[in-house]
C-alpha positions in Angstrom: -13.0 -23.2 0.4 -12.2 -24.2 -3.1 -10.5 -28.0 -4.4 -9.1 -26.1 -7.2 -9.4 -22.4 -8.3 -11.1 -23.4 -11.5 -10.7 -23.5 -15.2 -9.1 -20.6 -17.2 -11.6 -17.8 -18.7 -10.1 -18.8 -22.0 -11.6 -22.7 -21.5 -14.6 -21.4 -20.0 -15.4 -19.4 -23.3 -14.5 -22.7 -25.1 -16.9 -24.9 -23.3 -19.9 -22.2 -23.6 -19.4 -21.7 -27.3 -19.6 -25.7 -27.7 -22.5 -25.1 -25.9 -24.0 -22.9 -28.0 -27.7 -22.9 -30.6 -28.1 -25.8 -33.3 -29.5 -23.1 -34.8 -28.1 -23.4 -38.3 -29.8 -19.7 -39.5 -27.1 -17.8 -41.6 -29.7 -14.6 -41.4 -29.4 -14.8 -37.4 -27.1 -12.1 -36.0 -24.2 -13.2 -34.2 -23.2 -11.6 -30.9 -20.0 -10.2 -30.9 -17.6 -12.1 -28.8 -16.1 -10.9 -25.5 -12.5 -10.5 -25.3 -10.6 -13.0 -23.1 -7.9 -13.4 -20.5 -5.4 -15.7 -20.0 -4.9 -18.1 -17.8 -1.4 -17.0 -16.6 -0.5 -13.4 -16.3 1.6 -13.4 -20.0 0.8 -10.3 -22.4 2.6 -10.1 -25.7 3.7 -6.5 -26.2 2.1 -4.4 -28.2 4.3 -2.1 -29.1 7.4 -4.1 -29.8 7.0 -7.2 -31.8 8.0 -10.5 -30.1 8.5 -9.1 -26.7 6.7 -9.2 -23.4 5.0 -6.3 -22.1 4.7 -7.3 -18.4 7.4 -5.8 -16.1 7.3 -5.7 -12.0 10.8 -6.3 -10.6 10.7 -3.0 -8.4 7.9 -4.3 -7.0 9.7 -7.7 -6.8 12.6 -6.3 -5.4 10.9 -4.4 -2.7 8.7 -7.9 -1.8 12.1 -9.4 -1.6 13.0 -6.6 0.9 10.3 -6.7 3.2 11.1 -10.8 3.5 14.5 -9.9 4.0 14.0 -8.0 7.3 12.0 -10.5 8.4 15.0 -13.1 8.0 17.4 -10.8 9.2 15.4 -9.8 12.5 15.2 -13.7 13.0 18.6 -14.3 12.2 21.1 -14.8 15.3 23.5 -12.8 12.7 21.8 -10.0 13.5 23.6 -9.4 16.6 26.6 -11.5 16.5 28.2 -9.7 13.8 29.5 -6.2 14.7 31.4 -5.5 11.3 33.4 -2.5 12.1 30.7 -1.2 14.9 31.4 -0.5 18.4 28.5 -2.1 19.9 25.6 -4.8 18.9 23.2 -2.2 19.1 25.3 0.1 16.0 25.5 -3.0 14.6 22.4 -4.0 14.1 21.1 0.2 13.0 23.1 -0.3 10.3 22.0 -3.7 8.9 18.2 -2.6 9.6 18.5 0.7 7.9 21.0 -1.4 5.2 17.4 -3.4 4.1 15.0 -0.8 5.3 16.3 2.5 3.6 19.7 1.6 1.0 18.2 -1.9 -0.6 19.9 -1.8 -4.0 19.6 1.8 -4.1 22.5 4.7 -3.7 21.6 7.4 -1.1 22.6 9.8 1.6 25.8 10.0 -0.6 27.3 6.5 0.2 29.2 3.9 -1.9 27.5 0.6 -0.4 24.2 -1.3 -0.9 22.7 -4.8 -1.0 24.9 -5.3 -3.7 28.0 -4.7 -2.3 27.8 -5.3 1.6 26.6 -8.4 3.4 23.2 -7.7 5.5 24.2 -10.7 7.9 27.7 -10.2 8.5 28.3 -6.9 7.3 31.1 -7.7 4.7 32.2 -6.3 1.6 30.5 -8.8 -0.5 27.1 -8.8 -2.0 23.9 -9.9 0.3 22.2 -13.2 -0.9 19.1 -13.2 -1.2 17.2 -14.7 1.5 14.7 -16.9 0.4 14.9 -20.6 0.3 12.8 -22.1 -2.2 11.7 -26.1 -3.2 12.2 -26.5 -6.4 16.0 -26.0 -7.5 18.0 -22.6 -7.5 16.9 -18.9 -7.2 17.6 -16.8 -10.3 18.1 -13.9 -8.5 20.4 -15.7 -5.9 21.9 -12.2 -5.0 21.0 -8.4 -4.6 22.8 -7.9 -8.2 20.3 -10.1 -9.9 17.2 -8.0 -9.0 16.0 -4.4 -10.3 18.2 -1.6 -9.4 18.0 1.8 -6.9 15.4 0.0 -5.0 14.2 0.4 -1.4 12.1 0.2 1.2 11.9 3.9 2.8 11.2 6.0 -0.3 8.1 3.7 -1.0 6.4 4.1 2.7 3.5 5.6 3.1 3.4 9.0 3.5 7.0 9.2 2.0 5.8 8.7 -1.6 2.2 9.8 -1.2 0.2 11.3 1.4 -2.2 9.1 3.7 -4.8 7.1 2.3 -7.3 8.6 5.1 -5.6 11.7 5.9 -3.9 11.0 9.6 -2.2 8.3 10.8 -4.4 6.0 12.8 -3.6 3.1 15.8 -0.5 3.7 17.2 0.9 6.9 19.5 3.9 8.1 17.9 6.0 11.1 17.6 7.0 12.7 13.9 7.4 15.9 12.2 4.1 15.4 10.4 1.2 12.9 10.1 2.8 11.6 7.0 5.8 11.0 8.4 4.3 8.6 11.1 4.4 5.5 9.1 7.9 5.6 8.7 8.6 6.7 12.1 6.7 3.7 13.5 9.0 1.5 11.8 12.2 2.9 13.3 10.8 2.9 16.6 10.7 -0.7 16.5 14.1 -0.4 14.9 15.7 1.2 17.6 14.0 -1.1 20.1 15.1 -4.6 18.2 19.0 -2.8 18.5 18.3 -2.5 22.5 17.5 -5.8 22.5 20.8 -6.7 20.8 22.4 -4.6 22.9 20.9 -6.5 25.9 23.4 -8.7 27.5 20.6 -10.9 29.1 19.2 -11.7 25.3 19.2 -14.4 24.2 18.5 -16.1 20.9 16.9 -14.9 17.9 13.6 -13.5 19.0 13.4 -10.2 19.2 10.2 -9.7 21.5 9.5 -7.4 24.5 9.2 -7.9 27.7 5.5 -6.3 26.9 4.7 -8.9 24.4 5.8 -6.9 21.0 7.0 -9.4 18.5 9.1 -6.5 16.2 9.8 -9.3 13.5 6.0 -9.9 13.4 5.3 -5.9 13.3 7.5 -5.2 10.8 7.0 -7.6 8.3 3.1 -7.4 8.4 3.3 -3.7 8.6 5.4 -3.3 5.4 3.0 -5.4 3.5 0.3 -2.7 4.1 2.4 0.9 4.5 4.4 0.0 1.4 2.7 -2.7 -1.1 -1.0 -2.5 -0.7 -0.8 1.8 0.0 1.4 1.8 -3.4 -1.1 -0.6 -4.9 -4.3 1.2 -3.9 -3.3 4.8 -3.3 -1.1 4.9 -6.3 -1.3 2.7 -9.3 -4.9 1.2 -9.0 -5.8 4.7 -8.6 -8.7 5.6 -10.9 -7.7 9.4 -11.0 -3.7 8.5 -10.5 -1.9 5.3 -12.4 -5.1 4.3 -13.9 -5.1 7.6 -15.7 -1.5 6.7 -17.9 -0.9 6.9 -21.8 -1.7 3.7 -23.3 -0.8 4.1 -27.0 3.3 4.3 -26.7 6.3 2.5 -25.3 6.7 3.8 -21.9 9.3 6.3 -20.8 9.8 8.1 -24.3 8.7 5.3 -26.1 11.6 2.8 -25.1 10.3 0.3 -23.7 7.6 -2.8 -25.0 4.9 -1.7 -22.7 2.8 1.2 -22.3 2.7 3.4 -18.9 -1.2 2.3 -18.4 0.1 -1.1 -19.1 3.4 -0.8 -16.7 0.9 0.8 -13.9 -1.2 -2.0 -13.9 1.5 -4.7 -13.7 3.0 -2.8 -10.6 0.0 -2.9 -9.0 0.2 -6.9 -9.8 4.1 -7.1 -8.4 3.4 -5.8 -5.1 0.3 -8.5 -4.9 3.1 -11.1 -5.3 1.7 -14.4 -7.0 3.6 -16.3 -9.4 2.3 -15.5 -12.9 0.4 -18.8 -12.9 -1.0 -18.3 -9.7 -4.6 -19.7 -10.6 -3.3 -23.2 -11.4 -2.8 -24.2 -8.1 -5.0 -25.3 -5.4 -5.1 -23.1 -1.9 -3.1 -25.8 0.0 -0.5 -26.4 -3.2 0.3 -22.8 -2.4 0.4 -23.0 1.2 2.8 -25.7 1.5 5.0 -24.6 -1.4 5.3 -21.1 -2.8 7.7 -22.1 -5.3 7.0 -24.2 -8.6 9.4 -24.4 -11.3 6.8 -23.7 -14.4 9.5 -24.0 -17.3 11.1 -26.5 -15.8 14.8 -24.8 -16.0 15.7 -26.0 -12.7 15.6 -22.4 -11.0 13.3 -20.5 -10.0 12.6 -17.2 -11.2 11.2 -14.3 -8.2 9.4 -12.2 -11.2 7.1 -15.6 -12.1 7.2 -18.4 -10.3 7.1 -17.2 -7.0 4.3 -16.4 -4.5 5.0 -14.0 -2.2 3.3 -13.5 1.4 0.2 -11.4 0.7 -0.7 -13.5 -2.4 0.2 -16.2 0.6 -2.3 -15.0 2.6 -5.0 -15.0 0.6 -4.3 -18.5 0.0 -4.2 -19.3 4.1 -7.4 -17.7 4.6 -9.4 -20.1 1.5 -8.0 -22.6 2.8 -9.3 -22.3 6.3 -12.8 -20.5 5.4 -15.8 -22.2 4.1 -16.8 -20.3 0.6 -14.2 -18.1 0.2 -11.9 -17.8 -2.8 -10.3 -14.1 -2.5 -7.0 -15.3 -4.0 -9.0 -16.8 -7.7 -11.0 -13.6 -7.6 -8.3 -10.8 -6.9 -6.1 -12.8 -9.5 -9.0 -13.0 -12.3 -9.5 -8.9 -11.6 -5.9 -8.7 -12.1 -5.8 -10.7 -15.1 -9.1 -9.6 -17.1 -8.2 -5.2 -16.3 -4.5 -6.3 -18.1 -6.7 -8.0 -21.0 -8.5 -4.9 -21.2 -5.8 -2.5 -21.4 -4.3 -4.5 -24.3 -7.5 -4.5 -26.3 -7.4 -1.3 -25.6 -4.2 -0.4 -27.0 -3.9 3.1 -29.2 -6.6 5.0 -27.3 -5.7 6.7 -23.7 -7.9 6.3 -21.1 -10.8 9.3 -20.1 -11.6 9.2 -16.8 -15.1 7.6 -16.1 -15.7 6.8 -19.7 -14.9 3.9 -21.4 -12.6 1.0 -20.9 -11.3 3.8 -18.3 -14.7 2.9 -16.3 -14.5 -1.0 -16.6 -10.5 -1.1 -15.6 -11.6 0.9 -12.7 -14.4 -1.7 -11.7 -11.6 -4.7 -12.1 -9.1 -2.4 -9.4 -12.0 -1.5 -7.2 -12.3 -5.8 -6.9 -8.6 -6.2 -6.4 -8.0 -3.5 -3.5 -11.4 -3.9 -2.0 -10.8 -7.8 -2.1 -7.1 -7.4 -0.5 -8.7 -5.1 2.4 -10.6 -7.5 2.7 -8.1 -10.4 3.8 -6.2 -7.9 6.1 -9.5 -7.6 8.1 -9.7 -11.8 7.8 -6.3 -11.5 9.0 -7.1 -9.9 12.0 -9.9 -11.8 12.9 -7.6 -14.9 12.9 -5.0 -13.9 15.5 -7.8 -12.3 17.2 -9.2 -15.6 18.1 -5.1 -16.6 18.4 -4.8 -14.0 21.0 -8.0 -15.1 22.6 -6.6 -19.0 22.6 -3.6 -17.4 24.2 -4.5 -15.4 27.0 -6.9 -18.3 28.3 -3.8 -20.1 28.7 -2.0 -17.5 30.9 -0.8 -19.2 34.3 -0.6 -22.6 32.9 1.7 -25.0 32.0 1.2 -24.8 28.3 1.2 -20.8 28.1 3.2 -20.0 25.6 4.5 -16.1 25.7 6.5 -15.8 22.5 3.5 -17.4 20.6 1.1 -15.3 21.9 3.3 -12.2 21.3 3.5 -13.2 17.7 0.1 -13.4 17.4 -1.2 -10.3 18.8 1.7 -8.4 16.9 0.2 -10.2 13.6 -3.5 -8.8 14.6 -2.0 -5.1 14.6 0.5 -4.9 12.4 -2.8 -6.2 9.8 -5.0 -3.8 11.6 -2.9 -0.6 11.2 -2.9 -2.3 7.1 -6.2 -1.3 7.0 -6.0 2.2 6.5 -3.7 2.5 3.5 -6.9 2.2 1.2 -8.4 5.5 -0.2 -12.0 3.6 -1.0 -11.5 1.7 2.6 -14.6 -0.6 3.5 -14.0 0.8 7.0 -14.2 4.3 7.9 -12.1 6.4 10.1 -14.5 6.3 13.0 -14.5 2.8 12.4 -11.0 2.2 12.5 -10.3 4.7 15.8 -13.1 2.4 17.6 -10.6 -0.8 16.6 -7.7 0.1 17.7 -9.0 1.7 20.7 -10.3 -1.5 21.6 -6.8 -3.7 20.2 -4.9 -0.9 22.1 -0.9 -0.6 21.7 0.2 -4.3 23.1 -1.5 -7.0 24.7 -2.7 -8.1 28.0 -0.6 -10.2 30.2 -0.1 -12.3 33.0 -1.3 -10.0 36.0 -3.3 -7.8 33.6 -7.3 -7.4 33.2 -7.7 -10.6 31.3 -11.6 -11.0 31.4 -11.9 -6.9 29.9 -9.3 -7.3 26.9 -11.0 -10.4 25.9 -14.0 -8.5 25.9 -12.7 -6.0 24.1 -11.2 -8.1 21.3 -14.4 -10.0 21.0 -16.1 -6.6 20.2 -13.3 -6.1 17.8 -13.7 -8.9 15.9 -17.5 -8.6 16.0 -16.7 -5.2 14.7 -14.6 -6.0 11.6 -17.4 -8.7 11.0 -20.2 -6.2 11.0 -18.0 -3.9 9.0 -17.1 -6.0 6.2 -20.5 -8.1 6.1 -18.1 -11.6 7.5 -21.0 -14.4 7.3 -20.7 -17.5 9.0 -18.6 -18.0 12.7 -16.0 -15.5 13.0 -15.2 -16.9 16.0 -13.6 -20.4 14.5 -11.7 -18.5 11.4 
């Protein structure tokens, strides 16, 4: 666990040239000096004087989306407002699938989005967005402020790309296709968050069944895997796929300031979701504040200054394990491939030759770091779970928490197979969730097996992923 996540590469190279031979020889050769990174993720454009090449708000947007539904499945406006519906549970379809599939986008023909109809309430006025932050105002206060034609849906995994691993592992579910699993998952827990709603003997704001499934938890955690690490890893981190892209010309015909390689890259980055100066802050800065206004405008800006829950994560899981620092070293990958794509600059990449090789090496770190964490993840609200179920029958069992936490050791679990260069194998995977299973063991259940089976779970992951130290106390 680290006090600080360190100096900047830039300072680094300062201190190790002052460091440097007494050795006042004009006839030695000098070494030729190694590019550098910045400390913030800021890269002057290239290709249009003055400008900034980086650009992520898709990405952004759909982050922004996935913490949406989470709000709004946690919202007691989710059921209370029928709009022009005929029941709670049309109600609800429609603000779910109003996130979920329309976002700011126009499809299926109709007039409405995010920008025009209220989420919450279902009104003709524009959604705000729904994230409270620290310091000052939101930029993007409302759907309007944030890139455009943007949702969830068309991003899922097996929508825009086929599986990572070639079926769709951990959970029994009907579809037209394995690919089309994935998204079918999601609107299963859709349509059971509308019965709920519909329930008359509901109450409040959690949406959790009588089986222990927490759909707020599921949803949210499963997003962050079938949508921003499977575009991440199966798409633009890609060595043979966005890691392939032109890199000597504006993007998209030449209009824009960046080039595709460049704009691949940066996507990748957007769907990681740290603030742009993500390294200056310590693990618990970040955990107890994802918001810091860096320019000091009094508002802050969702495309910079923001940290977003899988950067979030990383941070939760340094904090609470001895020696680990995924969150400096996925964000120094990030930052040192970008550097080398703009030194690059007027030469496309080859594939395995090159600066073509070293970018992939720097993505490889980045997705194999972030599978990484999910599996950290899932060791956490393992040993949750575990806490949980000892619990059952007593005064201070708590069945709401302990569905959250198994629902947060799945949804992470089913994350891991969205990686095309997956630490864990297929076989691997089957043999955890066979052992996690489909929902979690209650009062009146076989206590003393599942436990047994979640501690061969965990132990699994830890053997998997080489875990040192106690797994048991992460």
């Amino acid at each position: 666990m680290k006090l600080v996540k360190g100096i900047s590469v830039l300072s680094a190279a300062i201190l190790l040239a002052a460091c440097g031979s007494d050795d006042d020889d004009n006839d030695s050769p000098v070494a030729p000096t190694t590019p550098t990174a910045p400390a913030n993720y800021e890269f002057a454009s290239k290709v249009v004087d003055g400008e900034s090449s980086v650009s992520y708000g898709g990405q952004v947007a759909r982050n922004v989306l996935i913490s949406e539904l989470k709000a709004l499945i946690g919202s007691p406006l989710l059921a209370s407002e029928l709009g022009s519906n005929d029941s709670a549970m049309e109600a609800v379809a429609q603000k779910l699938q109003l996130v979920y599939r329309v976002g700011t986008s126009t499809v299926d023909g109709q007039t409405y989005n995010l920008t025009s109809q209220n989420a919450y309430t279902l009104a003709t006025e524009a959604t705000p967005v729904g994230i409270s932050v620290n310091d000052g105002t939101l930029v993007q206060a409302g759907y309007g402020d944030l890139s455009s034609d943007k949702n969830l849906y068309s991003k899922m995994a097996g929508i825009d790309n086929s599986l990572a691993i070639g079926e769709f592992v951990g959970w029994d579910i009907a579809a037209d296709s394995e690919d089309a699993k994935p998204d079918a998952l999601v609107q299963s827990w859709f349509a059971a968050v509308a019965a709920l709603a519909a329930d008359e003997n509901h109450q409040g704001k959690d949406y959790v069944s009588a089986t222990g499934l927490d759909y707020q938890q599921l949803t949210e955690k499963f997003l962050l895997g079938a949508v921003a690490f499977s575009q991440t890893a199966n798409d633009y981190l890609k060595a043979d796929k966005g890691l392939l892209k032109q890199n000597s010309a504006g993007d998209k015909d030449g209009s824009k300031p960046y080039t595709a390689l460049e704009h691949q890259w940066d996507e990748g980055f957007g769907y990681f979701g740290a603030a742009r100066d993500y390294n200056s802050y310590t693990d618990e800065q970040l955990k107890a504040q994802k918001d810091h206004d860096t320019n000091n405008d009094g508002q802050i800006d969702l495309e910079a200054e923001f940290t977003f829950p899988m950067a979030q994560y990383a941070n939760k899981r340094d904090a609470s394990i001895e020696g680990w620092d995924t969150s400096k070293k996925i964000m120094d990958a990030y930052l040192k491939g970008r550097q080398i794509i703009v030194d690059n600059y007027g030469t496309d990449p080859v594939a395995g030759e090159g600066y073509h090789a070293e970018l992939v090496e720097q993505a490889e770190i980045i997705v194999e770091t972030w599978e990484e964490i999910f599996a950290a993840n899932v060791i956490h609200y393992i040993n949750g779970t575990l806490a949980d179920m000892q619990k059952i029958g007593g005064d201070d069992y708590d069945f709401d928490g302990h569905a959250k936490r198994w629902s947060e050791l799945k949804a992470f679990a089913l994350a891991l197979q969205f990686n095309p260069i997956a630490e864990i194998d297929l076989d691997e995977l089957k043999q955890l969730h066979s052992l996690i299973g489909q929902a979690p063991v209650l009062e009146g259940g076989n206590i003393e097996a599942y436990s047994t089976a979640l501690t061969q779970a965990r132990a699994l992951l830890a053997d998997v992923y080489d875990f040192e130290g106690d797994v048991s106390q992460w």
